[in-house]
C-alpha positions in Angstrom: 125.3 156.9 102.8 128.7 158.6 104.4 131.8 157.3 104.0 132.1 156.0 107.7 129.4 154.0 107.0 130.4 152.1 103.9 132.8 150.9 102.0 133.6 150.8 98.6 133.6 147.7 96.2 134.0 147.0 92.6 132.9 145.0 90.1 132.7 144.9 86.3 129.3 147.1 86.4 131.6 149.6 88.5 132.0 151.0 91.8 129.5 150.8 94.9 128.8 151.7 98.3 128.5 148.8 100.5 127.5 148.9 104.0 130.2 148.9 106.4 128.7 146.4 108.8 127.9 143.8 106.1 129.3 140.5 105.6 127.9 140.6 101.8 129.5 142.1 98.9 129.0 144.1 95.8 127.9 140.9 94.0 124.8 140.2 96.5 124.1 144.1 96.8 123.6 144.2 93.3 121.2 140.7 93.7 119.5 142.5 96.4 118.3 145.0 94.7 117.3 142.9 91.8 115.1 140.4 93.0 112.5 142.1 95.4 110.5 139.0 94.7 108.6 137.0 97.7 110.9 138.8 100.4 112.2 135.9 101.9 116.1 135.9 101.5 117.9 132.5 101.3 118.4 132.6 104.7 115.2 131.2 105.6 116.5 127.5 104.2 119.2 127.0 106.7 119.9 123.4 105.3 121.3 125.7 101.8 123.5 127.7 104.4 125.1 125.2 105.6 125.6 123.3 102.7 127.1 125.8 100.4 129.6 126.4 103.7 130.5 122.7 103.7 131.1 122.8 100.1 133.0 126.0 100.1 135.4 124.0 103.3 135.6 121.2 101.2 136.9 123.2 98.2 139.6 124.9 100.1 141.0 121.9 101.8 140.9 120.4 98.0 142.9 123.3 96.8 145.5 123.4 99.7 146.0 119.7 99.3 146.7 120.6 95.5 149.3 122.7 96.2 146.7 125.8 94.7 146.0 127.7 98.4 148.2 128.2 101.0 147.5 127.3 104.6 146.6 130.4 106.1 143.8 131.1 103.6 142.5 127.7 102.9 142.5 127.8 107.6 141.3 131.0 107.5 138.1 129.8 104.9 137.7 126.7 106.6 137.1 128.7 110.0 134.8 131.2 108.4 132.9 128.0 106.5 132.2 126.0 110.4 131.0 129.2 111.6 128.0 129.4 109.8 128.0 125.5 109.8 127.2 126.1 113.2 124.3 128.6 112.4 126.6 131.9 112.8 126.7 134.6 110.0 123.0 133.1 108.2 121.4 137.0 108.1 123.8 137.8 106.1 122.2 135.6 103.0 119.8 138.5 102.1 119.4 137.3 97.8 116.1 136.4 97.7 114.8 133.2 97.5 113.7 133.7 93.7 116.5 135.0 91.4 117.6 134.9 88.0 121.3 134.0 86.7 120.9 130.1 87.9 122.0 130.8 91.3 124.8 132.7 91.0 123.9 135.2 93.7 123.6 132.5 96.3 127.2 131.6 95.4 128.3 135.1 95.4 126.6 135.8 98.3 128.2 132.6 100.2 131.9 133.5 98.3 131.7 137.5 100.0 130.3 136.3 103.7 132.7 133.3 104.1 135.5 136.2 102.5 134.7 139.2 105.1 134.7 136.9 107.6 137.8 134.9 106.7 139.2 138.2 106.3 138.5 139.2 109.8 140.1 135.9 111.1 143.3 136.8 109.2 142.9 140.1 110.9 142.3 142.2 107.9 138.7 144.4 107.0 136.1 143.6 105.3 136.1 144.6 101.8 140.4 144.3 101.9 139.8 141.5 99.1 143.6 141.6 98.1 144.2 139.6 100.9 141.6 137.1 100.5 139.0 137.4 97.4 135.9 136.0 97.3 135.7 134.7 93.6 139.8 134.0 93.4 140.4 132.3 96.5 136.6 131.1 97.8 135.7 130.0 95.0 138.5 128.7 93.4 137.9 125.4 91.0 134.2 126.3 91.3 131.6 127.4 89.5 127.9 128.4 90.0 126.7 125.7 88.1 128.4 123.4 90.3 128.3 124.5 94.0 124.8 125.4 94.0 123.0 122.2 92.6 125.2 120.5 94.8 124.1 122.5 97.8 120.5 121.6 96.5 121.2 118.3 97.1 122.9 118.5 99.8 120.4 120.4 101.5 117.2 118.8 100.1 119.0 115.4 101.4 118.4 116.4 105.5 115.0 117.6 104.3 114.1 114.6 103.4 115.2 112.3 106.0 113.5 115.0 108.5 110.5 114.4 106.7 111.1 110.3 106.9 111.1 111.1 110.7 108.4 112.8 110.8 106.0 110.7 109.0 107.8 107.8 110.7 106.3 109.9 114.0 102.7 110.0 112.0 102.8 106.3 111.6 103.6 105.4 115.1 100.4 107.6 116.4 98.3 105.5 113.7 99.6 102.3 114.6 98.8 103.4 118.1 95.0 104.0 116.9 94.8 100.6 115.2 95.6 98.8 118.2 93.4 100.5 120.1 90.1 100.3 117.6 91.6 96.6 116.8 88.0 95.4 118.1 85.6 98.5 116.7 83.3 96.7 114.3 81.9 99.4 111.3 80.8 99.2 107.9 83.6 99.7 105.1 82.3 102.2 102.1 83.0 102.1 98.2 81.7 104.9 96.2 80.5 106.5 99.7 78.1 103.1 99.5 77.9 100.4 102.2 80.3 97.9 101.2 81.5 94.9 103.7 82.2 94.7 107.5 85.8 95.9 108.5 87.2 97.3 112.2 87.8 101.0 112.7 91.7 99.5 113.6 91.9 98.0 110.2 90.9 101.4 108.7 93.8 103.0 110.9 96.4 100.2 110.4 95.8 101.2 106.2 97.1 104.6 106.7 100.0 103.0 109.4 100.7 101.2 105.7 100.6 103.6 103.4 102.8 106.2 105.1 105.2 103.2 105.7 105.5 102.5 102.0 106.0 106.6 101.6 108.7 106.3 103.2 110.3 103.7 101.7 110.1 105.8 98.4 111.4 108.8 99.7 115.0 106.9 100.8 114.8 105.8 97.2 114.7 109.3 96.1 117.7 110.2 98.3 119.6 107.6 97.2 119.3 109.5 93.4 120.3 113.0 94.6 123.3 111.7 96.3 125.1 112.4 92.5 126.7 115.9 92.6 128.6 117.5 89.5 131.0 119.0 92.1 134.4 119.2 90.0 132.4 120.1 86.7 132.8 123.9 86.7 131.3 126.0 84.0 129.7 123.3 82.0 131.4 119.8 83.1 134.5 120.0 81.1 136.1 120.8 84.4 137.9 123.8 83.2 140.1 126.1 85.9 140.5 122.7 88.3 143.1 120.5 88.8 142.8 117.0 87.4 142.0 115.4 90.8 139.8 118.0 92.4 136.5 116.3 91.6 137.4 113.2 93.3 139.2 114.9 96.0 136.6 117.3 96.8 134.0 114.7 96.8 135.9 112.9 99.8 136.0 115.8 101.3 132.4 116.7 101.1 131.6 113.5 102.4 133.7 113.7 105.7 132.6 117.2 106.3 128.7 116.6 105.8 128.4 113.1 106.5 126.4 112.8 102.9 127.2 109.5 100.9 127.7 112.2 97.7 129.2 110.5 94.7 131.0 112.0 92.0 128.7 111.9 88.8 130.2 109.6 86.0 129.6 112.1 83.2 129.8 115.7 84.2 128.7 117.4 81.4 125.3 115.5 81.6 125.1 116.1 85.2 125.6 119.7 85.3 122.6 120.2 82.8 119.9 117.3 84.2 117.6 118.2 86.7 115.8 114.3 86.5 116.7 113.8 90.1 115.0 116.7 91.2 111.7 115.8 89.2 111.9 112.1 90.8 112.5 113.5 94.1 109.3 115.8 93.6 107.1 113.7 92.3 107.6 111.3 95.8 106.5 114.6 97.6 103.9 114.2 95.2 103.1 111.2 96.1 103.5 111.4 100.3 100.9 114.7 99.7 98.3 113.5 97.5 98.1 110.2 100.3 98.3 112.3 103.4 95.3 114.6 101.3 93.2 111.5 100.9 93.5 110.1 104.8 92.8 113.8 105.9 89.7 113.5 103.6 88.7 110.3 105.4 89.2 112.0 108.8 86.9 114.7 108.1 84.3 112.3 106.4 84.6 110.0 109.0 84.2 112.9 111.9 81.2 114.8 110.3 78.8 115.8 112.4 78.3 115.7 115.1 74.3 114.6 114.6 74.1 115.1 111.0 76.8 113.5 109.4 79.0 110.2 109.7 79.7 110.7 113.5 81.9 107.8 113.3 84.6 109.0 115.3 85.8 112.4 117.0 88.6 114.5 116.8 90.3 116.5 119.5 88.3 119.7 119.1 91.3 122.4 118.6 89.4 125.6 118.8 86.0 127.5 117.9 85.0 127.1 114.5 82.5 129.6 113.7 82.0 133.6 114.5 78.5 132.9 114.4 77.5 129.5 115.2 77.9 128.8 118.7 79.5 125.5 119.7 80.4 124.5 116.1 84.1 122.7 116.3 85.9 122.1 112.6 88.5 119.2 111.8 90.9 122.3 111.4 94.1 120.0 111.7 93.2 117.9 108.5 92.3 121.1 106.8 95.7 122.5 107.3 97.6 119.1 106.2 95.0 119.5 103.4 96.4 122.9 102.1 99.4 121.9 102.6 99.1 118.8 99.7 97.3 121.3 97.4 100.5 123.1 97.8 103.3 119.9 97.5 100.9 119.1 94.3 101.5 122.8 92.8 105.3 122.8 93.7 105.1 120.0 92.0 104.1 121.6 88.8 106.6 124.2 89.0 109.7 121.6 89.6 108.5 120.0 85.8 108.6 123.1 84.7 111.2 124.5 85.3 113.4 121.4 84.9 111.7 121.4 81.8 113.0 124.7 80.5 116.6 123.8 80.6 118.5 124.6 77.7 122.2 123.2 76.2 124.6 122.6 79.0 122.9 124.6 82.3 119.4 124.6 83.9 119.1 128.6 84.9 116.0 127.5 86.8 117.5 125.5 89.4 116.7 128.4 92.5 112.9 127.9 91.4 113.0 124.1 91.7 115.5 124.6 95.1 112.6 127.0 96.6 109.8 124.4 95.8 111.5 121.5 96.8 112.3 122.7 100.4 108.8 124.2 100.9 107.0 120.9 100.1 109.7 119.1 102.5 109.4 121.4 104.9 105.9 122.0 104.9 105.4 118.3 104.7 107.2 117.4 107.5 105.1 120.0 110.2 101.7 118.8 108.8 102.8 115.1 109.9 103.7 115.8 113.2 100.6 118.4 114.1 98.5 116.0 112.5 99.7 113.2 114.8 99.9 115.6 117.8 96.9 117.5 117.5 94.2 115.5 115.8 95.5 111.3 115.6 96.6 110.7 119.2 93.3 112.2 120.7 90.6 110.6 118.4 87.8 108.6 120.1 85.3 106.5 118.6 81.6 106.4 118.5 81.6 102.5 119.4 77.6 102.7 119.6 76.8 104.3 116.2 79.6 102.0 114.5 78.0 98.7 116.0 74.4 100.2 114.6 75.4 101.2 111.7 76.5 98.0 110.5 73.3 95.9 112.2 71.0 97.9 110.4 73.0 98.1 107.1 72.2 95.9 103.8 75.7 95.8 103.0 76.1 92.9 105.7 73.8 90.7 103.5 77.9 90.2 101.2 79.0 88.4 104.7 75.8 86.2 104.3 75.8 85.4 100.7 78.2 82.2 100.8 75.8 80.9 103.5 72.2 80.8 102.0 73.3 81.5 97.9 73.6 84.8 95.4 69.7 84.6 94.7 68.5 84.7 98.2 71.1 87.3 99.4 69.7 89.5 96.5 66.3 88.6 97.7 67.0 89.4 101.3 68.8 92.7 100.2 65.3 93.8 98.4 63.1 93.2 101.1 65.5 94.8 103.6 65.8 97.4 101.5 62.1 98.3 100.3 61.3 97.3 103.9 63.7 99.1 106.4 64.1 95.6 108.1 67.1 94.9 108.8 68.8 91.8 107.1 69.4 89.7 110.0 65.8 89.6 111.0 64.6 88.6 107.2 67.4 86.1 106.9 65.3 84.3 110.4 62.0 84.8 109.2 63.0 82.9 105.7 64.8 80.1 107.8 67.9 80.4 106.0 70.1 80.1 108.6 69.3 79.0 112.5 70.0 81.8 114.9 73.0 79.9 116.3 74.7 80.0 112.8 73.7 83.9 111.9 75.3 85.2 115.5 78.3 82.8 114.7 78.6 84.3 111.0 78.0 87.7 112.3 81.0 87.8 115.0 83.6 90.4 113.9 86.5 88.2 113.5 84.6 86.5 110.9 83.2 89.3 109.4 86.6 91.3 108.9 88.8 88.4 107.7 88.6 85.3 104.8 87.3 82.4 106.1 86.9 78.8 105.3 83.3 78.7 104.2 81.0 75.2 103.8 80.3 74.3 99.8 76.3 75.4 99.5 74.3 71.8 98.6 72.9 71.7 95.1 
């Protein structure tokens, strides 16, 4: 590098060339060179971006209210800080995602960016830290160990209600599909055996349900991670801040970001416990391994088209073979299928690594940060593709569900409080060793008159309790 192209910094491992035209510092050159890891910087998770900005606006305003800043730095940080609020600045985060020293060069690289450019506002250079330092002045009353698992929170926080929307979104399209199969008669399965009667639309309306109660959990989770150690410092003893920064910064926080944060009761605990992160995960968990089992079901349920289920059909998406011609694959649920393998393996590595704490600081925290927004993220695409692109355009096979359940045994469970346990079992035999199908044997034996059989046999009898006549003696 030439001089006209850099500039020199300094820091306690020495002097170093930093390029000119960079926002970053010494600090997150140092980082960059470091952790060569996945080759995705933090910049990728916008939601961090703009949460260590609202934190590092909320700190200054703290400080100048406190009579620690003066107005023309704690302006000039603000300024910098709503810049990349507003999405400015955000390839300037180059640390990678994965990094060691607990996060530290994500706050670094925040403190440098949100310097140069307050700098600049001031009218100064970059790199002219006398004026306006990144640790002294942007980061004053902080510490790593409390900006960035605040930031986590703060940022996993709009993940999560993103993802709330767009399973919200899923459920809508399978509401839709319920409705409209309200009147689809088909056999239910257990063990991948013929079970009972159901409608296609009560199948549907069960996965409506479960994504409903999903999310329901995943507001729950919020709620926990709404608890920041903001105001804790180093460890939670609140060393190098003012007496009433945590509370004031925390009302700041909350006007700036619009996050219902509260102020932890014991700091020292909260700077080192990751729980809320693990009970937040494990609801991803949760939403994954369900959306997994209904993307199962849809690929069971679709199989085929002449040798499988053939039950209903999804929106054909694109060619599914090199070499078979005209084979079409439920590509949609296979995707939203990775993706839960994924959620569940993230999974894994959030109890890990909040398991690895030790004494007063989890170092692991950009791990479980990296994880965390992957399965949210992730999560929240596979909902909407799979509502766009497979839910909203499935049809049924009306024809093959109707058959499947005349000629099935499993209809002789409908019959059984009609003509008794001992001839149901009977009928099921015959129909069984036979191929005939139950309705016809249950004639033949004059154990119910036609009349009474089609009557029985209706689906809104067959898919709902009923009020069924004692059998005589």
């Amino acid at each position: 590098m030439n001089a006209a192209t850099t500039r020199i910094e300094h820091d306690l491992l020495g002097d170093r060339e930093v390029p000119d035209a960079a926002y970053y510092g010494v600090h997150t050159l140092r980082a960059l060179e470091n952790f060569d890891i996945t080759g995705m910087p933090i910049a990728v998770y916008p939601d961090l971006i703009r949460a260590l900005a609202q934190i590092k606006q909320a700190a200054a305003q703290a400080n100048h209210q406190l009579g620690l800043l003066d107005a023309s730095r704690a302006d000039a940080i603000a300024a910098a800080c709503k810049e990349l609020i507003s999405g400015r600045w955000h390839e300037q985060f180059v640390v990678d995602v994965i990094q060691g020293g607990a996060g530290t060069s994500t706050n670094m690289n925040a403190n440098e960016v949100i310097a140069n450019r307050a700098l600049e506002i001031l009218g100064y250079a970059r790199g002219e830290y006398q004026h306006l330092h990144p640790n002294q002045h942007v980061n004053m009353s902080q510490s790593t160990n409390d900006v960035y698992p605040t930031a986590l929170k703060l940022a996993t926080y709009a993940g999560i209600f993103r993802l709330v929307d767009a399973m919200a979104y899923l459920r809508g399209a399978m509401e839709r599909k319920a409705a409209e199969f309200a009147d689809v008669l088909k056999m239910g399965r257990t063990q991948l055996q013929d079970a009972v009667p159901m409608t296609l639309g009560q199948e549907f309306s069960t996965y409506a349900v479960m994504l409903g109660e999903d999310e329901a959990r995943l507001k729950e989770a919020a709620l926990l991670i709404c608890e920041i150690n903001l105001g804790a410092t180093a460890i939670g003893t609140g060393i190098n801040a003012h007496p009433d920064y945590a509370a004031l910064v925390c009302r700041r926080l909350v006007e700036i970001s619009g996050v219902p944060v509260v102020t932890a009761p014991n700091l020292i605990e909260a700077t080192q416990d990751c729980g809320s992160f693990v009970q937040l995960s494990g609801v991803l968990k949760r939403v994954a391994v369900k959306l997994s089992k209904v993307c199962n079901d849809l690929r069971l349920l679709s199989s085929g088209p002449r040798a499988g289920f053939g039950e209903i059909n999804l929106p054909p998406r694109q060619a599914g073979s090199s070499i078979m011609p005209g084979k079409v694959n439920p590509v949609i649920p296979e995707v939203v299928n990775q993706i839960a393998f994924e959620v569940i393996g993230n999974d894994t590595t959030v109890t890990f690594a909040a398991e690895a704490g030790q004494l007063q600081l989890n170092a692991f925290e950009p791990i479980i940060a990296h994880s965390l927004f992957k399965s949210a993220q992730h999560l929240a695409k596979g909902c909407k593709a799979l509502a766009d692109y497979c839910i909203d355009g499935i049809t049924a096979n009306r024809d093959t569900l109707r058959a499947s359940v005349e000629r099935s045994i499993g209809i002789v469970t409908a019959l059984n409080p009609y003509i008794g346990y001992v001839n149901a079992t009977e009928v099921a035999a015959e129909a069984h060793l036979s191929g005939r199908g139950v309705a016809e044997i249950v004639l033949e034996r004059q154990l119910m008159s036609v009349e009474r059989l089609a009557e029985v046999l209706r689906p809104e009898v067959l898919t709902k309790p009923q009020i069924i006549p004692a059998l005589a003696a």
